[in-house]
C-alpha positions as CSV (number, residue, x, y, z in Angstrom):
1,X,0.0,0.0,0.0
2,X,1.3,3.3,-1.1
3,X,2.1,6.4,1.3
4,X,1.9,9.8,0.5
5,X,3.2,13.1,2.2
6,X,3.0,16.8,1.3
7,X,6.7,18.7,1.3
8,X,7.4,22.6,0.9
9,X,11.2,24.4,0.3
10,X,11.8,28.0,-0.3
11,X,14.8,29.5,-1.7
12,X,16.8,30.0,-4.5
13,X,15.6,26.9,-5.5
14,X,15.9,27.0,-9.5
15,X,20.0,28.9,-9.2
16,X,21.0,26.4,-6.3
17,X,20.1,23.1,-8.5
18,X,18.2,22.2,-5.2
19,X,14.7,21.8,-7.5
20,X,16.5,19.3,-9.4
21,X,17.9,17.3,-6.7
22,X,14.2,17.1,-4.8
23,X,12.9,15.4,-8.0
24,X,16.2,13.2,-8.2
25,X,15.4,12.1,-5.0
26,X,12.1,11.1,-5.1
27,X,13.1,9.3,-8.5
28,X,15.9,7.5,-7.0
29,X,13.8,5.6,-4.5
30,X,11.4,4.6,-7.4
31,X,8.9,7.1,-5.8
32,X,6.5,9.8,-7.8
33,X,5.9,13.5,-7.3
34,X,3.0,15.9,-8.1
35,X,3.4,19.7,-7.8
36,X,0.7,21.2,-5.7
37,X,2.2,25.0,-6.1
38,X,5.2,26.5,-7.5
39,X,6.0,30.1,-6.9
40,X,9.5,30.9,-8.8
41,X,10.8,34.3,-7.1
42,X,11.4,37.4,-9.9
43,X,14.1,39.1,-8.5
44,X,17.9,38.8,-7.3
45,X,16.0,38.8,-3.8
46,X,13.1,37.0,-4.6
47,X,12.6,33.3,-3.7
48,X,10.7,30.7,-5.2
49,X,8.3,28.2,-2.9
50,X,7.3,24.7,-3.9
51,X,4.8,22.3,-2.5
52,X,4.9,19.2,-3.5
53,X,2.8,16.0,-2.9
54,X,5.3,12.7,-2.8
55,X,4.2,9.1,-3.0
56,X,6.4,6.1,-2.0
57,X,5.9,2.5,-1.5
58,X,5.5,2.4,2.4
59,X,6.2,4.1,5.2
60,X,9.2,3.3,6.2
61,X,10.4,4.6,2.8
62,X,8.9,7.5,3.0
63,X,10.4,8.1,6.5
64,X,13.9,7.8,4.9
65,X,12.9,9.7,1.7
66,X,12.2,12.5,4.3
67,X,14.7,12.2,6.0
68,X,17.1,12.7,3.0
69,X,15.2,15.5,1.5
70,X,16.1,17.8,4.4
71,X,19.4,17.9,3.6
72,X,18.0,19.9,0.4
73,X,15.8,22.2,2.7
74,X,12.6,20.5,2.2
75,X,10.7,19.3,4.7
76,X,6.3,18.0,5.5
77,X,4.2,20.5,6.1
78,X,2.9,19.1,9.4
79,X,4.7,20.8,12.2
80,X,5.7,18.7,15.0
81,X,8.4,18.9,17.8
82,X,11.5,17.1,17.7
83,X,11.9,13.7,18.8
84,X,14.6,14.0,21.2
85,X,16.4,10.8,23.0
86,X,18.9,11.3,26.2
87,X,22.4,9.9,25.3
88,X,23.3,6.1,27.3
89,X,26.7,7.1,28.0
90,X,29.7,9.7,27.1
91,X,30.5,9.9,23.3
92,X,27.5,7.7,22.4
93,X,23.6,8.5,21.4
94,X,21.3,6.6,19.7
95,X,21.7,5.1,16.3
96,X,18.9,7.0,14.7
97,X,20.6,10.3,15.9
98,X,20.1,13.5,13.3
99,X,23.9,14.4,11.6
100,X,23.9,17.5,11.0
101,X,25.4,19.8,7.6
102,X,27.1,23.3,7.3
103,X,23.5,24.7,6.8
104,X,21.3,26.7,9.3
105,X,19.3,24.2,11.4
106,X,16.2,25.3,13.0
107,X,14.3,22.7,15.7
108,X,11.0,22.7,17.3
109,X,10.7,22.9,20.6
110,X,7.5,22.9,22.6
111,X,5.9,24.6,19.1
112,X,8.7,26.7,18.9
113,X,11.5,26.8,15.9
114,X,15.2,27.2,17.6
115,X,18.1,28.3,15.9
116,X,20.9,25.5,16.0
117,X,23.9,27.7,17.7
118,X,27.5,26.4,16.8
119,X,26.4,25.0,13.0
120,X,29.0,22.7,11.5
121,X,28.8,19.7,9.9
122,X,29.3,16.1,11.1
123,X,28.4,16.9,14.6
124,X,24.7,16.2,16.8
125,X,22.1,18.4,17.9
126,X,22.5,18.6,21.9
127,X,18.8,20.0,23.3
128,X,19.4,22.1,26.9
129,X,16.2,23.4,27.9
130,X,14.9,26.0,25.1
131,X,18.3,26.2,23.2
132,X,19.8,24.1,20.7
133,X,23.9,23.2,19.7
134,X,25.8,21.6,17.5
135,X,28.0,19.5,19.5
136,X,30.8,17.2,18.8
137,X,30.0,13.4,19.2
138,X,33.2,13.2,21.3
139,X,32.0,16.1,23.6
140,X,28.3,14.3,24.2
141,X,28.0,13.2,27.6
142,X,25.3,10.8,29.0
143,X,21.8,11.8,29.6
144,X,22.1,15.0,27.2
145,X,19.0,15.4,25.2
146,X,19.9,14.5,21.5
147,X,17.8,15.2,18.3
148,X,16.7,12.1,16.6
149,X,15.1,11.5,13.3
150,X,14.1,14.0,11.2
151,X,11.0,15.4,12.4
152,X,10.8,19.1,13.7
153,X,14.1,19.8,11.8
154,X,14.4,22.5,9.0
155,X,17.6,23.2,7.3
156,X,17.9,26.3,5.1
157,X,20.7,25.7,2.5
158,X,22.8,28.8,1.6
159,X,21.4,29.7,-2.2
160,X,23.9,30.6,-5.0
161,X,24.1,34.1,-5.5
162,X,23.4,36.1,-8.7
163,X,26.6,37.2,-9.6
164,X,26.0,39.8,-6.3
165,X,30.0,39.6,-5.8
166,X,30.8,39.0,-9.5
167,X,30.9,35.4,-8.4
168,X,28.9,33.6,-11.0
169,X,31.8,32.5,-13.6
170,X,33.6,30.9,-10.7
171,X,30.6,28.9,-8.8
172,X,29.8,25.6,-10.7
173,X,33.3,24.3,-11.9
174,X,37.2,24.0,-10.9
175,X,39.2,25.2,-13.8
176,X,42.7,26.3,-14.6
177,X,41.6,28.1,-18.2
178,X,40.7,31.0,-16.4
179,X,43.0,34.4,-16.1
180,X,43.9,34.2,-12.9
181,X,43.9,38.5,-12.6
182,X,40.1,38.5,-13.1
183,X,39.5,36.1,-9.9
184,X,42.0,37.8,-7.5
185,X,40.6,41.2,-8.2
186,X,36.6,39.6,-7.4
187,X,38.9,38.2,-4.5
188,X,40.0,41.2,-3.5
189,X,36.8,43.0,-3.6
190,X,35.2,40.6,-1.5
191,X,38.1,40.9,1.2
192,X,37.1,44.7,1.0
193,X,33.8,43.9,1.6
194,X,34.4,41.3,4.8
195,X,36.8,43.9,6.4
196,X,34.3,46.8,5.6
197,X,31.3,45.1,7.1
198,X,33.6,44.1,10.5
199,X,34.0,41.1,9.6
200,X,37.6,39.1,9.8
201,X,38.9,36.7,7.5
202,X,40.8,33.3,8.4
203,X,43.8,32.5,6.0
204,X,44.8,28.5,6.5
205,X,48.3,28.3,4.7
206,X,50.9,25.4,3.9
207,X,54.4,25.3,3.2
208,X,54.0,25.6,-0.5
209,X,53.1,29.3,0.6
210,X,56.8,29.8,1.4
211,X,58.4,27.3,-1.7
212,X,56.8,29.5,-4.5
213,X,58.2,32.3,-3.3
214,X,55.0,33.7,-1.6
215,X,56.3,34.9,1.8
216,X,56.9,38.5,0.4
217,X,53.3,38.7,-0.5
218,X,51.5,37.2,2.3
219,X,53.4,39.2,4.7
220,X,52.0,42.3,2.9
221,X,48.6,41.1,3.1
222,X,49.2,40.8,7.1
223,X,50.4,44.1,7.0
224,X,47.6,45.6,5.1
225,X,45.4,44.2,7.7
226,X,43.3,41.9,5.5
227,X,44.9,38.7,7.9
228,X,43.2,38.7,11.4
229,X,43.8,34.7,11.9
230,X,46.5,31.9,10.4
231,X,45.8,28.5,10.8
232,X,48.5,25.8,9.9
233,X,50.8,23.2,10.3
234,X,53.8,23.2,11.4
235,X,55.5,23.2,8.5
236,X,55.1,26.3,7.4
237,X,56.2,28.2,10.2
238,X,59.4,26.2,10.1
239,X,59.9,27.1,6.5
240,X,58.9,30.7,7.1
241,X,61.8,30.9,9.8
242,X,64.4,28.9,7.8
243,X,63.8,31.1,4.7
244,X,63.9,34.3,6.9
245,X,67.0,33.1,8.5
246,X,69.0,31.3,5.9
247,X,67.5,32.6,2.5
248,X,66.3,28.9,1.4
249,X,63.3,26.7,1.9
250,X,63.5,22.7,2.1
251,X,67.5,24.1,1.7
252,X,66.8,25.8,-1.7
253,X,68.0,29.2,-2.5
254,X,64.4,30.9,-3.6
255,X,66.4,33.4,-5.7
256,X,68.9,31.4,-7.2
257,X,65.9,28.0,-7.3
258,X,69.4,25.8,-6.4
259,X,70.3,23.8,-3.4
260,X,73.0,25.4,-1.5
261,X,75.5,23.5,0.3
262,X,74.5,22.0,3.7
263,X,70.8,23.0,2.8
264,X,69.5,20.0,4.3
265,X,70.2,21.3,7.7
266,X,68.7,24.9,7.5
267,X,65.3,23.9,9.0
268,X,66.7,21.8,12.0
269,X,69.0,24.7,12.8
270,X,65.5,27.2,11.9
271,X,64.2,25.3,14.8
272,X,67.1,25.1,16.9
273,X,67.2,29.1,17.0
274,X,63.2,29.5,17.7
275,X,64.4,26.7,20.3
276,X,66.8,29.0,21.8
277,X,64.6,32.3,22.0
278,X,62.1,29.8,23.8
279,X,59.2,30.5,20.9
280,X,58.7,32.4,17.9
281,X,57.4,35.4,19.6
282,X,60.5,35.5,21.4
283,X,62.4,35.3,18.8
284,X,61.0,38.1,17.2
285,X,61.1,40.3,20.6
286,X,65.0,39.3,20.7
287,X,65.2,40.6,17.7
288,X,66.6,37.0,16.5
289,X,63.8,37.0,14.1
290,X,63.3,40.0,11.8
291,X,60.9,38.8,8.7
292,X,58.5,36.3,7.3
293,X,54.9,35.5,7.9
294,X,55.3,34.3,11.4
295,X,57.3,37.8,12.3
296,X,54.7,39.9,10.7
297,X,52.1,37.6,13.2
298,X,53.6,38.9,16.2
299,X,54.3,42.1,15.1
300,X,50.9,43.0,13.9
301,X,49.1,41.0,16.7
302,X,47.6,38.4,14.5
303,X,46.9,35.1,15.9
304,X,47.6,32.0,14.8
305,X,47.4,28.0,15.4
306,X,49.9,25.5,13.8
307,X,48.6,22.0,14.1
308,X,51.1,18.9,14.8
309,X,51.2,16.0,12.8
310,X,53.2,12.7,12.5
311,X,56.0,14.3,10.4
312,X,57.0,17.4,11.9
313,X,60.5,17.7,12.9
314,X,61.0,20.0,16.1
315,X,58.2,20.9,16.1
316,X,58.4,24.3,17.0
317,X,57.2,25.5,20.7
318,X,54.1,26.6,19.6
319,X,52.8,23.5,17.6
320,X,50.0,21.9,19.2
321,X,50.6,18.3,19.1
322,X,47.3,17.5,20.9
323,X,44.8,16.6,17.9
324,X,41.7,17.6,19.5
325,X,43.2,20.5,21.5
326,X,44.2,21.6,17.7
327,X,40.9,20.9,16.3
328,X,39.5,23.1,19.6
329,X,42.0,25.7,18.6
330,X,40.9,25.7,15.3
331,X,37.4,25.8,15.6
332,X,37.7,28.6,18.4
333,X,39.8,30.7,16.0
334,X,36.9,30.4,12.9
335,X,34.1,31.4,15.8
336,X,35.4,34.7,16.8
337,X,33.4,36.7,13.4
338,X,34.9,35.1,10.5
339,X,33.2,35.9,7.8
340,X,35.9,34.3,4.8
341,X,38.7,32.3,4.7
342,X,41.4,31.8,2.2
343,X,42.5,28.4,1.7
344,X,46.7,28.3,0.0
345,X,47.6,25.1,-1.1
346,X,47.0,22.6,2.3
347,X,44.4,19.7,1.0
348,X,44.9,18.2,4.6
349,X,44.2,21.5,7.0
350,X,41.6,23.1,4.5
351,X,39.4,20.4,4.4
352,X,39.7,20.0,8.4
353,X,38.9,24.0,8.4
354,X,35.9,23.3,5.8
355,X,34.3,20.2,7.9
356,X,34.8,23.6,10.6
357,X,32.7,26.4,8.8
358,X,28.1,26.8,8.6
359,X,27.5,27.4,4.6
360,X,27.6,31.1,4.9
361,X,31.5,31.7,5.4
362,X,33.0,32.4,2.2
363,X,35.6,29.9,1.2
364,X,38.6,30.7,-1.4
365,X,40.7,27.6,-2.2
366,X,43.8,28.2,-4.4
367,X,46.1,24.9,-5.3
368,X,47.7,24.2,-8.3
369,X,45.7,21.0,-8.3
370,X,41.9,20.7,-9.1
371,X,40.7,18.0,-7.4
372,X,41.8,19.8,-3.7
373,X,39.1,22.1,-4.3
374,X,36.7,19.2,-5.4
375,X,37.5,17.6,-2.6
376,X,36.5,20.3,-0.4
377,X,32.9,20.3,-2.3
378,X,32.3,16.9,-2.3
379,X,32.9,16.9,1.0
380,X,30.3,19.4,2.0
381,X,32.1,22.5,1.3
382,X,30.3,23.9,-1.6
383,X,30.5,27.2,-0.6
384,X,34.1,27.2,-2.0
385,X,35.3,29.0,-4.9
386,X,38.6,27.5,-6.8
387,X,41.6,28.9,-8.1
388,X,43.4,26.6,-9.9
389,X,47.2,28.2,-10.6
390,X,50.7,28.7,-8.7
391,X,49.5,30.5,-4.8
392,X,52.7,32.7,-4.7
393,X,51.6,34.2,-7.9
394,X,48.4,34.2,-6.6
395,X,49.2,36.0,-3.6
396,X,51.5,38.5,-5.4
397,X,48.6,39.5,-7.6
398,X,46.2,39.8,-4.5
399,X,48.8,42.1,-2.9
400,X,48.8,44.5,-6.0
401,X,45.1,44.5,-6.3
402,X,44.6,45.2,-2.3
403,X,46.9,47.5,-2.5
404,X,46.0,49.5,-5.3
405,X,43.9,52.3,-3.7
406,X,47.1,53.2,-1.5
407,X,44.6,52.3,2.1
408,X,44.1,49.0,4.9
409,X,40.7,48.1,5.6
């Protein structure tokens, strides 16, 4: 015996593909559709509302079918409160426990929609009396109140944009047959923007930052003020300091693009002087260090977390071997009114920052290779914009365009 349910989205449903992946949906689990009403919006503000009638073969189909569709911002008409379940013990909840995306969340509660606080993806909604979190399933301790299923849930997906930020020719694919000039100046307008409207942008960085010869330009962007927070690895702080120090990277002369003799050793003895001053800060108050992205950190008060791993030499004083106390770092740093972040050429720390970030942060990644910005969408990130070319000549034609008009934000 068939079931049948009545679902309505709003949005940007027709620019966002979400229209199509509804009715892809319902198709895929061999089910049928019928379009009550359908409302498409007129404007660049405008949205569109659909109600649609979807039949399936039973119920516990439909249930699922449901339950999938409201990762698309659809959800049944009938309003009921969310079915919440008290977790058995620390770090586990029941198995039909609601994962939650990078969208806004709304529950109900006692006939009242919530706004989800702390919205990330991959985490559990955590009920504590009439408020609502996102919360780690690691950090879920027993007897909390946990969202379960999908009813009383509504997720608002972030809807692509018509061309507001000159974005349009960059949102759908990841392509290197682009001139890179006409991205870094949208780039750069959109940094304008962020910094104008108060709010701060995140730049997560690797080493490649430093081998292409980008330390120049990234230091200017510090110094311009369009850097409030730099999240890393290790890595590139130690190849910051060893080019500061010793002129190469990885023992390669950036000028001359040779090895020099006894290269090998210029990032152990980088970390043996940081070592010495007792952290990079001090090195820079001693005077010991004098340039480089990490100097222009201290000097200009921006912070910044560099995140251990299992092949870091040193690592330096700072690095925070403690995975979760990184990830805490990390997620701490992207709270505090970060409105964009700038991703340079680290697959493994940008997609750790983009499981991190709700929808509506703008995300820039810039690799030389395509499928690190695929990655990130794929994995839920499709907020991000690509740039596929070399980042220090990305970075060196972001510094002339944010520094055309002569001013800091």
């Amino acid at each position: 015996m068939s079931v049948t349910d009545t679902i309505e989205a709003e949005g940007h449903l027709i620019d966002s593909g979400l229209l199509s992946a509804i009715f892809d949906k319902v198709i895929e689990v061999k089910g049928s559709y019928e379009i009550v009403t359908f409302d498409i919006g007129k404007t660049n503000d405008d949205v569109s509302r659909l109600q649609m009638r979807v039949t399936v073969a039973d119920e516990a189909m439909l249930d699922d079918l449901l339950q999938q569709l409201t990762t698309f911002g659809a959800h049944a008409i009938r309003e009921a409160n969310a079915v919440l379940k008290p977790a058995e013990k620390d770090r586990c909840v029941p198995d039909d426990f609601y994962s939650t995306t990078n969208h806004k969340t709304h529950v109900r509660l006692k006939g009242r929609w919530v706004e989800v606080d702390e919205q990330r993806m991959d985490a559990v909604i955590v009920v504590d009396g009439a408020t609502a979190a996102c919360r780690k399933l690691r950090d879920v301790k027993a007897g909390e109140r946990v969202v379960c299923g999908h009813v009383g849930i509504r997720v608002t997906p972030e809807f692509k944009e018509r061309d507001r930020h000159g974005f349009a020719f960059m949102s759908n694919d990841v392509s290197s047959e682009r001139r890179v000039e006409g991205s870094v100046s949208r780039i750069a307008q959109m940094m304008r923007d962020v910094k104008g409207s108060g709010g701060r942008i995140a730049v997560v960085a690797g080493p490649v930052v430093v081998h292409t010869g980008g330390v120049e330009h990234f230091s200017t962007l510090i110094r311009q003020g369009y850097v409030d927070v730099v999240l890393a690895g290790n890595a590139l702080a130690v190849h910051d300091i060893e080019f500061a120090l010793s002129g190469t990277s990885l023992g390669i002369d950036l000028v001359a693009g040779a090895p020099v003799e006894q290269g090998h050793r210029n990032h152990m003895a980088a970390i043996n002087t940081i070592n010495r001053a007792g952290t990079i800060r001090g090195a820079v108050e001693q005077g010991v260090l004098k340039s480089g992205v990490m100097y222009e950190c201290v000097k200009k008060g921006v912070d910044f977390v560099l995140a251990g791993s299992i092949r870091d030499d040193g690592p330096l004083p700072e690095t925070v071997m403690d995975l979760i106390d990184a990830q805490e770092r990390y997620a701490a740093a992207l709270s505090n009114n970060v409105h964009m972040v700038l991703m340079l050429s680290s697959m493994l720390h940008s997609i750790g920052v983009g499981n991190m970030l709700p929808s509506w942060v703008r995300v820039v990644c810039v690799d030389i290779n395509p499928a690190v910005v695929t990655k990130l969408s794929d994995r839920g990130s499709q907020q991000t914009v690509g740039v596929v070319t070399d980042v220090g000549l990305f970075l060196h034609r972001l510094a002339e365009a944010l520094g055309e008009r002569g001013q800091t934000p």
